[in-house]
mmCIF file of the N, C-alpha and C atoms, coordinates in Angstrom:
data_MODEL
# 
_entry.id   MODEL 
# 
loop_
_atom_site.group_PDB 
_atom_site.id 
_atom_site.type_symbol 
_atom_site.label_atom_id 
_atom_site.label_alt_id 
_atom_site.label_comp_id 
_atom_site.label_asym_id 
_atom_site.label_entity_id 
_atom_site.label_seq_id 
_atom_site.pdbx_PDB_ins_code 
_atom_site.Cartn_x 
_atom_site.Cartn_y 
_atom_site.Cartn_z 
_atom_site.occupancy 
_atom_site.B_iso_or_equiv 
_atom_site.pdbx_formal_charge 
_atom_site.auth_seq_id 
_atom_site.auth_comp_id 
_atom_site.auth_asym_id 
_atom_site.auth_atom_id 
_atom_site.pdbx_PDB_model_num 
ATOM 1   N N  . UNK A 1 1  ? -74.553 11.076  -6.045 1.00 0.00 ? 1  UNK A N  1 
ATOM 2   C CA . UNK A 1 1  ? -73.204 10.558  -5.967 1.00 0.00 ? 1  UNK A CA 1 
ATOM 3   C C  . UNK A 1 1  ? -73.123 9.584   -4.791 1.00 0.00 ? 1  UNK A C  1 
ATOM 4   N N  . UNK A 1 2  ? -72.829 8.152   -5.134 1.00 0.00 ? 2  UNK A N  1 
ATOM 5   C CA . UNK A 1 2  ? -72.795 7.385   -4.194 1.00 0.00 ? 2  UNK A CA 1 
ATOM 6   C C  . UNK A 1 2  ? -71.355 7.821   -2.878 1.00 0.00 ? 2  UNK A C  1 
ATOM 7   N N  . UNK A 1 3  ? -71.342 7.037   -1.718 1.00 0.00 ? 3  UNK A N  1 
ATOM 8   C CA . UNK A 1 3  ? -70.070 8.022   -0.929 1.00 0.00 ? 3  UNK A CA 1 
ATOM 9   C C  . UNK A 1 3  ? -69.545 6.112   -0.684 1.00 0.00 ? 3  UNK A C  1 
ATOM 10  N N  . UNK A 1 4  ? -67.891 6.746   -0.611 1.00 0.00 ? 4  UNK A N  1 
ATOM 11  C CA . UNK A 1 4  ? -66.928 5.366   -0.750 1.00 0.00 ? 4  UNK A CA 1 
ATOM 12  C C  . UNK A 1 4  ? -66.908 4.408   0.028  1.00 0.00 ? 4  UNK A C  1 
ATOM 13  N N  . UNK A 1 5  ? -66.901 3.429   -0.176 1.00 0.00 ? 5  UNK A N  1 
ATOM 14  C CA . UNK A 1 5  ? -66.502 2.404   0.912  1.00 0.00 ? 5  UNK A CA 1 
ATOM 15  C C  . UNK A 1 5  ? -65.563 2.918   1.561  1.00 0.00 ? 5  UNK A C  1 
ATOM 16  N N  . UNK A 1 6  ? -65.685 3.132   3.162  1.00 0.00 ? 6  UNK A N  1 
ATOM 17  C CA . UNK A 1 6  ? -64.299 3.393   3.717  1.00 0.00 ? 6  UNK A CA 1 
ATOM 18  C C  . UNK A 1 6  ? -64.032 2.318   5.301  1.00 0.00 ? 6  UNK A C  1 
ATOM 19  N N  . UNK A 1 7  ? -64.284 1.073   4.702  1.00 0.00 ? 7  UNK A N  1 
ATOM 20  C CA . UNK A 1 7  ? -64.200 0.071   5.562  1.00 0.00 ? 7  UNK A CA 1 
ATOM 21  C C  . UNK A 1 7  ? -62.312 -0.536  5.211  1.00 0.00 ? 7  UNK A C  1 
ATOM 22  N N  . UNK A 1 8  ? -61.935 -0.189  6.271  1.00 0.00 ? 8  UNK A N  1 
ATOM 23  C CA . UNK A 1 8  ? -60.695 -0.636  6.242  1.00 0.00 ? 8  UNK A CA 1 
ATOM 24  C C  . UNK A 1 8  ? -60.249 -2.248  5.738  1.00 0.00 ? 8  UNK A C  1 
ATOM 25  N N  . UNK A 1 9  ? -58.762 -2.174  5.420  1.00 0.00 ? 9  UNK A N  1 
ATOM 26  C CA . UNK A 1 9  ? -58.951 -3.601  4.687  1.00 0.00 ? 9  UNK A CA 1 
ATOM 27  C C  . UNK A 1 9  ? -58.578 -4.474  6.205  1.00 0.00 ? 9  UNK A C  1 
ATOM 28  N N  . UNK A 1 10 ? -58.204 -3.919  6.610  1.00 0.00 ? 10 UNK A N  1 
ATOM 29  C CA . UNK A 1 10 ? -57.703 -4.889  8.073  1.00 0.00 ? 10 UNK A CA 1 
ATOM 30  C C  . UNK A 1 10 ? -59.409 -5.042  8.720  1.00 0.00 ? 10 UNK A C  1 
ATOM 31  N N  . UNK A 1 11 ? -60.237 -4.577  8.333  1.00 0.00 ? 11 UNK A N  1 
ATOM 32  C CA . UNK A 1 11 ? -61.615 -4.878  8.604  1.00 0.00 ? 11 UNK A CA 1 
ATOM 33  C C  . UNK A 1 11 ? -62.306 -5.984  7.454  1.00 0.00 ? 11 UNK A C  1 
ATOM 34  N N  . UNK A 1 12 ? -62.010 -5.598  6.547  1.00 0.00 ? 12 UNK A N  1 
ATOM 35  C CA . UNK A 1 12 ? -62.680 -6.510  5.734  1.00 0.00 ? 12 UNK A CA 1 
ATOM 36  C C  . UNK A 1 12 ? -62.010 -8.314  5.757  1.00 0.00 ? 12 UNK A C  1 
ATOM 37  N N  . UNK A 1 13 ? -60.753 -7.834  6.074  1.00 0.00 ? 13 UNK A N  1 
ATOM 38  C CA . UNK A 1 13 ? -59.665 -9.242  6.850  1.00 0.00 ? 13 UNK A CA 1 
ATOM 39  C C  . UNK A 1 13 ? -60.422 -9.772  8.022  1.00 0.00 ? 13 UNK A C  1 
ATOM 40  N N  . UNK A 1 14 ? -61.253 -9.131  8.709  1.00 0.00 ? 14 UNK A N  1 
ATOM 41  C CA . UNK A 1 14 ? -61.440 -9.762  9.781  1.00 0.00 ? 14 UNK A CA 1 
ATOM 42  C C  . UNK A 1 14 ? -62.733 -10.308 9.478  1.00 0.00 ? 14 UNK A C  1 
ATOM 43  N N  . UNK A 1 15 ? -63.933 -9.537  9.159  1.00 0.00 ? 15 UNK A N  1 
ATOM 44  C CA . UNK A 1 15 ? -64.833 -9.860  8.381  1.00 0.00 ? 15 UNK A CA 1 
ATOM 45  C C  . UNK A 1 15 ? -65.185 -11.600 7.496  1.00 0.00 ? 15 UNK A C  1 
ATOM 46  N N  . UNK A 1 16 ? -64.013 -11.823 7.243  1.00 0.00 ? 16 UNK A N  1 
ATOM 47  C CA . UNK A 1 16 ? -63.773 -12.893 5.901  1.00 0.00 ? 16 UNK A CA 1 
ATOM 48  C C  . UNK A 1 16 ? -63.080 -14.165 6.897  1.00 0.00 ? 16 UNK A C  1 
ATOM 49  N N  . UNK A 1 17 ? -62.740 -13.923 8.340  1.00 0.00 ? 17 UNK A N  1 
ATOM 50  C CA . UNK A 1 17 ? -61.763 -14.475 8.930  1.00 0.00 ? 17 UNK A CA 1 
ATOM 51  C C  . UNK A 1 17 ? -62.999 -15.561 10.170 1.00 0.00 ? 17 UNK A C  1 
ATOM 52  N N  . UNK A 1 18 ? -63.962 -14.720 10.167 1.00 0.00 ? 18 UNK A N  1 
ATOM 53  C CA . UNK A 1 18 ? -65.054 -15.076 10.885 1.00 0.00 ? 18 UNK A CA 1 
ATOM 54  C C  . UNK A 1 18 ? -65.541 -16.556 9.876  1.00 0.00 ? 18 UNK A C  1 
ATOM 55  N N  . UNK A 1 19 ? -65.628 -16.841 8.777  1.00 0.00 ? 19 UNK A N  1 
ATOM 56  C CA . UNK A 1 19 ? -65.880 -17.804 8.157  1.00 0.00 ? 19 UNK A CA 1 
ATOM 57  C C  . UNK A 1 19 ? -66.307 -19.099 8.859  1.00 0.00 ? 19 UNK A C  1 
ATOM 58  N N  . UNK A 1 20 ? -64.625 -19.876 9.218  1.00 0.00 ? 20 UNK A N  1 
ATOM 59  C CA . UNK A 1 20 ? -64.286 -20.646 9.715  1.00 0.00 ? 20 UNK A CA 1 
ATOM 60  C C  . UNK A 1 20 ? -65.294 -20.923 10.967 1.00 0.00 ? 20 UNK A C  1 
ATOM 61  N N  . UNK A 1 21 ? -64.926 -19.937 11.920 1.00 0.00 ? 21 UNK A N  1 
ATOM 62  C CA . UNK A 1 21 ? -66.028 -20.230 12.799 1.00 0.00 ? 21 UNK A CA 1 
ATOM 63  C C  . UNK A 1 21 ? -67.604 -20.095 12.616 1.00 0.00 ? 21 UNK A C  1 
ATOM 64  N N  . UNK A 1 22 ? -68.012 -19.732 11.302 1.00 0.00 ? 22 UNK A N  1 
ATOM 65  C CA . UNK A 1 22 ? -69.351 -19.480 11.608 1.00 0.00 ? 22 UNK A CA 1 
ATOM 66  C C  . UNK A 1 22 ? -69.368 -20.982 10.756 1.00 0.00 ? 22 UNK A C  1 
ATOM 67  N N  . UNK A 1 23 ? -68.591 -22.003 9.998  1.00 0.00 ? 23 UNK A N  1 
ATOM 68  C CA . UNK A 1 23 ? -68.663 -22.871 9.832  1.00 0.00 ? 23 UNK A CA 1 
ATOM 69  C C  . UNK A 1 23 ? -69.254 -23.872 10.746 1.00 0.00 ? 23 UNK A C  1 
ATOM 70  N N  . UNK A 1 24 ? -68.127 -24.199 11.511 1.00 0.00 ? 24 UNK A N  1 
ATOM 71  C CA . UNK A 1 24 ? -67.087 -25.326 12.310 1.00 0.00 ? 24 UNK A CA 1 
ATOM 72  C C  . UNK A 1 24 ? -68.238 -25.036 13.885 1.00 0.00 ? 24 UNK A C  1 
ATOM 73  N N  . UNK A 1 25 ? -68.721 -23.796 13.929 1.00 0.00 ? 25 UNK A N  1 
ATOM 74  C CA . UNK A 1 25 ? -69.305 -23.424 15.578 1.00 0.00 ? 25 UNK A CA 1 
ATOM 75  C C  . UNK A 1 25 ? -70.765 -24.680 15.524 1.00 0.00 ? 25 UNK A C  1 
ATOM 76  N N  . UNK A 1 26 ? -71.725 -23.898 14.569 1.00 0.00 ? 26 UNK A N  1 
ATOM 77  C CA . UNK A 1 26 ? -73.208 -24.350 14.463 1.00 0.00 ? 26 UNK A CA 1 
ATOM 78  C C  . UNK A 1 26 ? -73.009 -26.515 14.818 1.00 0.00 ? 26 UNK A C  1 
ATOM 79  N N  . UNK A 1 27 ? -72.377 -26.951 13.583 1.00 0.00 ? 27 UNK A N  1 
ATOM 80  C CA . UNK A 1 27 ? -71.994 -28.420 13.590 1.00 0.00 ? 27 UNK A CA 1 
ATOM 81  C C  . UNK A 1 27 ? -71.690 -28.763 14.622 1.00 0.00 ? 27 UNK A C  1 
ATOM 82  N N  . UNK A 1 28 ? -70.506 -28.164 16.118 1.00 0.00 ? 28 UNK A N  1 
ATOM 83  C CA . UNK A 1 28 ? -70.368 -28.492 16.825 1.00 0.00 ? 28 UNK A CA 1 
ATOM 84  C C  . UNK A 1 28 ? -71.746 -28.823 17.960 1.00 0.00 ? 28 UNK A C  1 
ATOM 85  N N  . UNK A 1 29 ? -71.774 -27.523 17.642 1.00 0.00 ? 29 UNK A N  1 
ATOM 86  C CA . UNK A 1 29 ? -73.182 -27.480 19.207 1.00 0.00 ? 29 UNK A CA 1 
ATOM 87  C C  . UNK A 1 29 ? -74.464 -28.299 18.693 1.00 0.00 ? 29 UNK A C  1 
ATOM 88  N N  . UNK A 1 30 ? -74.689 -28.085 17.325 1.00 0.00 ? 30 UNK A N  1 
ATOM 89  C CA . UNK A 1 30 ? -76.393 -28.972 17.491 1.00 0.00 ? 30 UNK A CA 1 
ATOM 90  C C  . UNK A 1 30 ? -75.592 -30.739 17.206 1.00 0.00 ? 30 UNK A C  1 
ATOM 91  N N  . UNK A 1 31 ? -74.378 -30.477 16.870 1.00 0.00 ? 31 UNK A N  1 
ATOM 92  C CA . UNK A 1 31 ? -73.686 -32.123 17.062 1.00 0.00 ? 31 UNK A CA 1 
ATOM 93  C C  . UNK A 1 31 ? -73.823 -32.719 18.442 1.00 0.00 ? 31 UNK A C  1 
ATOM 94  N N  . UNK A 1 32 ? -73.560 -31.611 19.097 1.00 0.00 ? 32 UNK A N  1 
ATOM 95  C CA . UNK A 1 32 ? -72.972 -31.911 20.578 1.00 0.00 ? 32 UNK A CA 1 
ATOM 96  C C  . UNK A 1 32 ? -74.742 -32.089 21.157 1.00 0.00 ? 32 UNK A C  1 
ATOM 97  N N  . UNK A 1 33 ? -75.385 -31.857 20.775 1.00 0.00 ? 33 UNK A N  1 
ATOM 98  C CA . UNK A 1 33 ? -77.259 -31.656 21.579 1.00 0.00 ? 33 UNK A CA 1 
ATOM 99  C C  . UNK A 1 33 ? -77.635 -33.301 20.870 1.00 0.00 ? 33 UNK A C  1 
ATOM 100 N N  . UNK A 1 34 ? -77.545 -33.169 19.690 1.00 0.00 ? 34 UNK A N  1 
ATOM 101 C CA . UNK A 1 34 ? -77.613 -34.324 19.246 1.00 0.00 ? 34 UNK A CA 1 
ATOM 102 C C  . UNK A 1 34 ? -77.168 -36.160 20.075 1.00 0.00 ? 34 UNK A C  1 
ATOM 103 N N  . UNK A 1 35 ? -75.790 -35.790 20.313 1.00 0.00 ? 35 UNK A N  1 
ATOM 104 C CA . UNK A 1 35 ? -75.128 -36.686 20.871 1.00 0.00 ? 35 UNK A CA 1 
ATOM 105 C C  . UNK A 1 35 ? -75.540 -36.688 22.537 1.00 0.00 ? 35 UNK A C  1 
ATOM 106 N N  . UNK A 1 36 ? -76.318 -35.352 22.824 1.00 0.00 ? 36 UNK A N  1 
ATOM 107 C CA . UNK A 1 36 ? -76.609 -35.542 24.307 1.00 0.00 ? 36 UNK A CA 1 
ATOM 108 C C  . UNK A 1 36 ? -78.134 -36.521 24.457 1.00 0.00 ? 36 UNK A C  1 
ATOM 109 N N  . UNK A 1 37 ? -78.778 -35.964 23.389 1.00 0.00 ? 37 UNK A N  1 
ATOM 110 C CA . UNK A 1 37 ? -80.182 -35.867 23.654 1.00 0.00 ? 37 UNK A CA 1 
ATOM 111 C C  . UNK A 1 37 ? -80.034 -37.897 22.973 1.00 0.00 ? 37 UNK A C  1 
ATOM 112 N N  . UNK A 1 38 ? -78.796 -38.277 22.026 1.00 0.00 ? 38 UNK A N  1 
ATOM 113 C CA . UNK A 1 38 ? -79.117 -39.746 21.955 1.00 0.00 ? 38 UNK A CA 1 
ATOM 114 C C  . UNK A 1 38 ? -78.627 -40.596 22.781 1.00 0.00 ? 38 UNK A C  1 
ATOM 115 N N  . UNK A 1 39 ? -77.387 -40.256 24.262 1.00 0.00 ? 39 UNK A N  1 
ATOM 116 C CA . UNK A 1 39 ? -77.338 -40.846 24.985 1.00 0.00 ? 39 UNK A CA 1 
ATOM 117 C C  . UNK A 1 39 ? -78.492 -40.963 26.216 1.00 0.00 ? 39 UNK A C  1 
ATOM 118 N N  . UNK A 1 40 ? -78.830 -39.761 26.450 1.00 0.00 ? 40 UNK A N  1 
ATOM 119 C CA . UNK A 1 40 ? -80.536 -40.388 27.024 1.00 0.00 ? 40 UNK A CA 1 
ATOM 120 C C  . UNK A 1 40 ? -81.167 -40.965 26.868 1.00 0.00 ? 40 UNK A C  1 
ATOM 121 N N  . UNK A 1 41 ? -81.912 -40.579 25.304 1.00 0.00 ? 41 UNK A N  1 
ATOM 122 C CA . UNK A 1 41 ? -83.071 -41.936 24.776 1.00 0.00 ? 41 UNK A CA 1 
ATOM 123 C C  . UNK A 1 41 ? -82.655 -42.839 24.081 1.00 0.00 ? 41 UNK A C  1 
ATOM 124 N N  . UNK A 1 42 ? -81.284 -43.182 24.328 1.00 0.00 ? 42 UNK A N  1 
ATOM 125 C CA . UNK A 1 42 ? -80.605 -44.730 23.447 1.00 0.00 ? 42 UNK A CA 1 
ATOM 126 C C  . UNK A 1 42 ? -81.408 -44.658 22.443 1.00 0.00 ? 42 UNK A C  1 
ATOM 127 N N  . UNK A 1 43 ? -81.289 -43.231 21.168 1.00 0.00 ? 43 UNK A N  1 
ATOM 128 C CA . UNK A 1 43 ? -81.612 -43.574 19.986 1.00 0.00 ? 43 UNK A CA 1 
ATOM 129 C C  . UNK A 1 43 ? -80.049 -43.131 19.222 1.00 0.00 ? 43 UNK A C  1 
ATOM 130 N N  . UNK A 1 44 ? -78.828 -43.852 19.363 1.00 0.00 ? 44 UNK A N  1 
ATOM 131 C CA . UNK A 1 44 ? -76.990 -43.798 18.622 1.00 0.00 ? 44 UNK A CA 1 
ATOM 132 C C  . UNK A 1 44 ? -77.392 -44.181 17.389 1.00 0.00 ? 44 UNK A C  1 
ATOM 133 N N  . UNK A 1 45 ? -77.251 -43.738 16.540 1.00 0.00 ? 45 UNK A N  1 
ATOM 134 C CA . UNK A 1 45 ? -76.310 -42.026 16.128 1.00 0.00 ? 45 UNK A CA 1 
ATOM 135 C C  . UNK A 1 45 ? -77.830 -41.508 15.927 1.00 0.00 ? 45 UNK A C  1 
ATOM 136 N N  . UNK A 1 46 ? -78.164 -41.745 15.954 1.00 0.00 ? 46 UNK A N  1 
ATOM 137 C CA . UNK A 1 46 ? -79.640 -40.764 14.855 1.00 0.00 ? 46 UNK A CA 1 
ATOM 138 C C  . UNK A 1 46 ? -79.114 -39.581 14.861 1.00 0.00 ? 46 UNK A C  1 
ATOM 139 N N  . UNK A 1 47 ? -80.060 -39.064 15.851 1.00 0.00 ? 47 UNK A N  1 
ATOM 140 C CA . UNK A 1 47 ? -80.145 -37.753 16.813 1.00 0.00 ? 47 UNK A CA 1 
ATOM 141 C C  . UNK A 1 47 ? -78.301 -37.036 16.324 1.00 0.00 ? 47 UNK A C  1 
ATOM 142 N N  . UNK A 1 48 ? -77.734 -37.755 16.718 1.00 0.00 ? 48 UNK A N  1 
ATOM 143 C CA . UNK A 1 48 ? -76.049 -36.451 16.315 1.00 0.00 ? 48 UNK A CA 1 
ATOM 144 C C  . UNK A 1 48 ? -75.816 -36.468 14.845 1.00 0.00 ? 48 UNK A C  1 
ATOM 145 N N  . UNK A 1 49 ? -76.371 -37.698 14.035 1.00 0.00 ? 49 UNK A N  1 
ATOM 146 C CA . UNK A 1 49 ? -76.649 -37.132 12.674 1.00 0.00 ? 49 UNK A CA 1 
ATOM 147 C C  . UNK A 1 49 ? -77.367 -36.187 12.230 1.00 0.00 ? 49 UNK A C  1 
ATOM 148 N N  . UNK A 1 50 ? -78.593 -36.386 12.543 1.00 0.00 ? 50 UNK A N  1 
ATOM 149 C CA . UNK A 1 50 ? -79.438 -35.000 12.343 1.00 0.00 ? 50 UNK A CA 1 
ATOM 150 C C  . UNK A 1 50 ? -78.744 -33.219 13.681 1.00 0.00 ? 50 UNK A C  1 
ATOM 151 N N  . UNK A 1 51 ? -78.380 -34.055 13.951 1.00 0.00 ? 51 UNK A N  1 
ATOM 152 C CA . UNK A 1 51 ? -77.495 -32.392 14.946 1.00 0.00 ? 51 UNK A CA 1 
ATOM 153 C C  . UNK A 1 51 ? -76.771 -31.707 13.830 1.00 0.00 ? 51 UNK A C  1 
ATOM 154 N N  . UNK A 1 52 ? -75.347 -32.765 13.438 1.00 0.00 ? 52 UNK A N  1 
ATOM 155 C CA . UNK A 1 52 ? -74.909 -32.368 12.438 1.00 0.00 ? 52 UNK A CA 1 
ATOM 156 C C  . UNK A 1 52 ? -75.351 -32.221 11.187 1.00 0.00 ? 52 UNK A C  1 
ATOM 157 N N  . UNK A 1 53 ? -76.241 -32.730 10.723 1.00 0.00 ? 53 UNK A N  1 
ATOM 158 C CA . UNK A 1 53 ? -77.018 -32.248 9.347  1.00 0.00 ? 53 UNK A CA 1 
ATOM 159 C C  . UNK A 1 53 ? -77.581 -30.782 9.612  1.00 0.00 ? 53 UNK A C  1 
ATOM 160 N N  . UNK A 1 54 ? -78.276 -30.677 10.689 1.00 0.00 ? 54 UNK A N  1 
ATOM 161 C CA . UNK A 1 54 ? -78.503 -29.011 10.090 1.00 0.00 ? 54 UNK A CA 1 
ATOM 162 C C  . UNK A 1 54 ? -78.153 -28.246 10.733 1.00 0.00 ? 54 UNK A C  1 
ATOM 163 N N  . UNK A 1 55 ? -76.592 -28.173 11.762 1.00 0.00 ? 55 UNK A N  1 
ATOM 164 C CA . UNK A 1 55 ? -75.805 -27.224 11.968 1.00 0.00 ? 55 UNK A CA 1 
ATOM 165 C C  . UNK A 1 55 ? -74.332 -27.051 10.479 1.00 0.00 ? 55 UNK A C  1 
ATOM 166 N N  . UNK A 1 56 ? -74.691 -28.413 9.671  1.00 0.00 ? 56 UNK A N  1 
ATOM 167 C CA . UNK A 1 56 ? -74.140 -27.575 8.585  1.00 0.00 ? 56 UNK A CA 1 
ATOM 168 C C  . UNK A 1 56 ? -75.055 -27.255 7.485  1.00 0.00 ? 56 UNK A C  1 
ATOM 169 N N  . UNK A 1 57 ? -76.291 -27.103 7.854  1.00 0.00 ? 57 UNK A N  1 
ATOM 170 C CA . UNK A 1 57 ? -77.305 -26.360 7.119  1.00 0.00 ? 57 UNK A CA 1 
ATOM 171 C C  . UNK A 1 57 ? -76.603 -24.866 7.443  1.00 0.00 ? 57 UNK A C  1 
ATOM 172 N N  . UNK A 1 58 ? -77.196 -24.334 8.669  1.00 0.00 ? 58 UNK A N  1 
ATOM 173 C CA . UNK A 1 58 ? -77.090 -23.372 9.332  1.00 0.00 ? 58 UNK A CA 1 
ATOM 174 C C  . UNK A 1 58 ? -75.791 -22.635 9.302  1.00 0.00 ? 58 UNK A C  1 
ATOM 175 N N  . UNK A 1 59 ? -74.665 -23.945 9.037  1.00 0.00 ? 59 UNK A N  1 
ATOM 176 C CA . UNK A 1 59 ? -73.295 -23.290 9.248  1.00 0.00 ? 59 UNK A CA 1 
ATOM 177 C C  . UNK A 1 59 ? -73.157 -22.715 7.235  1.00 0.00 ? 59 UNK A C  1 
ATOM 178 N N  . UNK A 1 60 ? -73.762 -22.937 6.383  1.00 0.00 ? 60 UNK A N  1 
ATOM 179 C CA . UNK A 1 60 ? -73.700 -23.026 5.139  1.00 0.00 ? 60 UNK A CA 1 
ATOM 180 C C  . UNK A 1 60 ? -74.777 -21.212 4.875  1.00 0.00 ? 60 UNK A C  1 
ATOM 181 N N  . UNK A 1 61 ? -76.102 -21.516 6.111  1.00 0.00 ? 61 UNK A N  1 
ATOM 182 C CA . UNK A 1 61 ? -76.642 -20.326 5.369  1.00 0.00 ? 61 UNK A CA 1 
ATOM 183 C C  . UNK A 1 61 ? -75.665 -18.932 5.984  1.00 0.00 ? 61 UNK A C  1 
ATOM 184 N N  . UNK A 1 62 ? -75.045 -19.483 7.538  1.00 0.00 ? 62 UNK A N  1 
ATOM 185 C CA . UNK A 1 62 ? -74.560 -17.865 7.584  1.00 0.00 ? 62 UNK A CA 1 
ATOM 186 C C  . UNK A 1 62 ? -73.322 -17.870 6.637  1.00 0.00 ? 62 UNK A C  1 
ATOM 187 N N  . UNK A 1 63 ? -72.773 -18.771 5.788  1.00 0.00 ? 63 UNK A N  1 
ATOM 188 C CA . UNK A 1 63 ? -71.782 -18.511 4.993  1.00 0.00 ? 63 UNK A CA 1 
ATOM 189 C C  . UNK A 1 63 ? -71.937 -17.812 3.788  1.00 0.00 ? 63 UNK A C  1 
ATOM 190 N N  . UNK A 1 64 ? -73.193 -18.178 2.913  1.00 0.00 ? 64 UNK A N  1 
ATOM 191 C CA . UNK A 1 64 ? -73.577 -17.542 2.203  1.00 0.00 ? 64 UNK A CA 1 
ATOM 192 C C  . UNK A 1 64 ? -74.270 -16.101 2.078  1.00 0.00 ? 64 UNK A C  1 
ATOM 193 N N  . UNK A 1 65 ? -74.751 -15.579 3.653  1.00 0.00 ? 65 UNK A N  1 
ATOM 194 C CA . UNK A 1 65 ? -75.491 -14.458 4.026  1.00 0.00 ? 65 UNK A CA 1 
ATOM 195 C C  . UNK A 1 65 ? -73.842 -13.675 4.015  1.00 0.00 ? 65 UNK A C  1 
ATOM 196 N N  . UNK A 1 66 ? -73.025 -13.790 4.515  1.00 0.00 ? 66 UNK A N  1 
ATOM 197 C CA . UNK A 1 66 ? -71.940 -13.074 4.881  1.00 0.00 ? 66 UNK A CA 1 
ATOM 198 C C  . UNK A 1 66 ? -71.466 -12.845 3.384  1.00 0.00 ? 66 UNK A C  1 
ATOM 199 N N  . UNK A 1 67 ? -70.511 -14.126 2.292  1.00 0.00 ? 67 UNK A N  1 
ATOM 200 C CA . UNK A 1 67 ? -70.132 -13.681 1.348  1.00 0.00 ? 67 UNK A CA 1 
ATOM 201 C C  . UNK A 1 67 ? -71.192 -12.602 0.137  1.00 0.00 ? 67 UNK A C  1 
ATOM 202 N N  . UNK A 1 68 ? -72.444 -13.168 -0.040 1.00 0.00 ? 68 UNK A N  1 
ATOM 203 C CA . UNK A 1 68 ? -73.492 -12.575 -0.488 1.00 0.00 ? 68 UNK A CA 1 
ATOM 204 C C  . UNK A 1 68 ? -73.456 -11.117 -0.383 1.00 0.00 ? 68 UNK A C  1 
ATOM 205 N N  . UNK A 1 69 ? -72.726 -10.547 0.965  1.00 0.00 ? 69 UNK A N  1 
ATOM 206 C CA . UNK A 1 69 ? -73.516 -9.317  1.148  1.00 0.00 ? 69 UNK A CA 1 
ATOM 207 C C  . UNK A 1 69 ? -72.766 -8.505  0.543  1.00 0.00 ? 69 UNK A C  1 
ATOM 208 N N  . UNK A 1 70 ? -73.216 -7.655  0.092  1.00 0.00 ? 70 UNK A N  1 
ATOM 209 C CA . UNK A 1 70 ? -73.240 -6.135  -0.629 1.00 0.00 ? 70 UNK A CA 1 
ATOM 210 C C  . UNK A 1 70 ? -72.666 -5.008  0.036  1.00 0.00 ? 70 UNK A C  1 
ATOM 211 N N  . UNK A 1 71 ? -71.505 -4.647  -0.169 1.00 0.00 ? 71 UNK A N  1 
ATOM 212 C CA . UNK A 1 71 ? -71.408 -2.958  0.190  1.00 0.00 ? 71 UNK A CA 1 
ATOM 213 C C  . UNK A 1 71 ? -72.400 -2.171  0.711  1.00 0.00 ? 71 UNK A C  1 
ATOM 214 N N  . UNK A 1 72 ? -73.698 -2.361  -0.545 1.00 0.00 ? 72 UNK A N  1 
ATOM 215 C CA . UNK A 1 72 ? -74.957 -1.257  -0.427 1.00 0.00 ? 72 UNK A CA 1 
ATOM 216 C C  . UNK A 1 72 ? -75.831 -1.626  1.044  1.00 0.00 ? 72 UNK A C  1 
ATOM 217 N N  . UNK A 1 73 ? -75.712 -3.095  0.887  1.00 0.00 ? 73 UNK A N  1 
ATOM 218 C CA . UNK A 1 73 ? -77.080 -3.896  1.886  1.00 0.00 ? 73 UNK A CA 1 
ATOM 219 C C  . UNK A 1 73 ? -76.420 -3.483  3.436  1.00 0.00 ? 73 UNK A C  1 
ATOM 220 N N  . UNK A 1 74 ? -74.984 -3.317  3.574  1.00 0.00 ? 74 UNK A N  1 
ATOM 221 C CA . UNK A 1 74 ? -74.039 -3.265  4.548  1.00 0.00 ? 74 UNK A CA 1 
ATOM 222 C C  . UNK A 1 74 ? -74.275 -1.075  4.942  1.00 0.00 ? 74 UNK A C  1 
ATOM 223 N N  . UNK A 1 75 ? -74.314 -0.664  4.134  1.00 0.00 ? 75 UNK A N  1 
ATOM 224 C CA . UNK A 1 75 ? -74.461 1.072   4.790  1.00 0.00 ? 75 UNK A CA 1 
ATOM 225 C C  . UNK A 1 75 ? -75.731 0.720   4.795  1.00 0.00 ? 75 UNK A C  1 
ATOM 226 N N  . UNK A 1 76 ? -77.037 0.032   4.140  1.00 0.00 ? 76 UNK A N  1 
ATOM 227 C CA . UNK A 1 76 ? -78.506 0.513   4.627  1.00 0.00 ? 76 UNK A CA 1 
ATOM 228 C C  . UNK A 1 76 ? -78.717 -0.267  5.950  1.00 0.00 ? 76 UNK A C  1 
ATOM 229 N N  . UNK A 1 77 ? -77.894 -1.034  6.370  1.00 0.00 ? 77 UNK A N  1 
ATOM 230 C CA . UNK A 1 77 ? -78.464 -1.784  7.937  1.00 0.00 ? 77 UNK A CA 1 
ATOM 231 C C  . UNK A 1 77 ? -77.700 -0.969  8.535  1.00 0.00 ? 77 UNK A C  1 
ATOM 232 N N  . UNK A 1 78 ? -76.962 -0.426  8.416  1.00 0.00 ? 78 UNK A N  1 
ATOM 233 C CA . UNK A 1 78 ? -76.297 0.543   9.716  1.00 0.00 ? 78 UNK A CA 1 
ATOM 234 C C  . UNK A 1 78 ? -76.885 1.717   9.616  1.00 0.00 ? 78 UNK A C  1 
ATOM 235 N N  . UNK A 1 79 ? -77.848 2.294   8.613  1.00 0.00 ? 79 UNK A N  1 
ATOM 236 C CA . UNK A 1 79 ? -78.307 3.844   8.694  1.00 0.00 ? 79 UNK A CA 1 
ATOM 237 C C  . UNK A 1 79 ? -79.983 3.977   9.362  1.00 0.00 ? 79 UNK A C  1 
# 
C-alpha cells in the first residue's frame, strides 16, 4: 500500500512559486560574467550573448527538473 502525499498545498504553492526565480536568476548572473568578462577583453556583445544563452539553458533545465518531478522520485530522495 503506497502512503499519501501529505505535502501541504501551501507547500506545493511555494514549490511552483520558485519557478520564476530559478528562471530569471541563472540569465542574470552568467549575463552579468558575460558582460564583465567582455568589457575586459573588448570582445561586445559576444561573451554576454553566450552568458545569456546558457543561463537560459540552465534556467530551462532546472525548470523542467522541478515540473518533471514525481511524488515517488520526491519521498525516495528524502528516505
Amino acid at each position: 500500500m503506497t502512503e499519501p502525499d501529505r505535502r501541504s498545498p501551501l507547500a506545493e504553492a511555494m514549490r511552483y512559486a520558485q519557478v520564476g526565480t530559478m528562471l530569471v536568476a541563472p540569465i542574470a548572473v552568467l549575463g552579468g560574467i558575460g558582460y564583465a568578462l567582455d568589457r575586459k577583453l573588448g570582445t561586445k556583445p559576444w561573451l554576454l550573448l553566450l552568458g545569456m544563452l546558457l543561463g537560459m539553458a540552465a534556467g530551462f533545465m532546472n525548470f523542467f527538473r522541478l515540473v518533471l518531478q514525481t511524488p515517488e522520485s520526491d519521498r525516495e530522495r528524502r528516505s
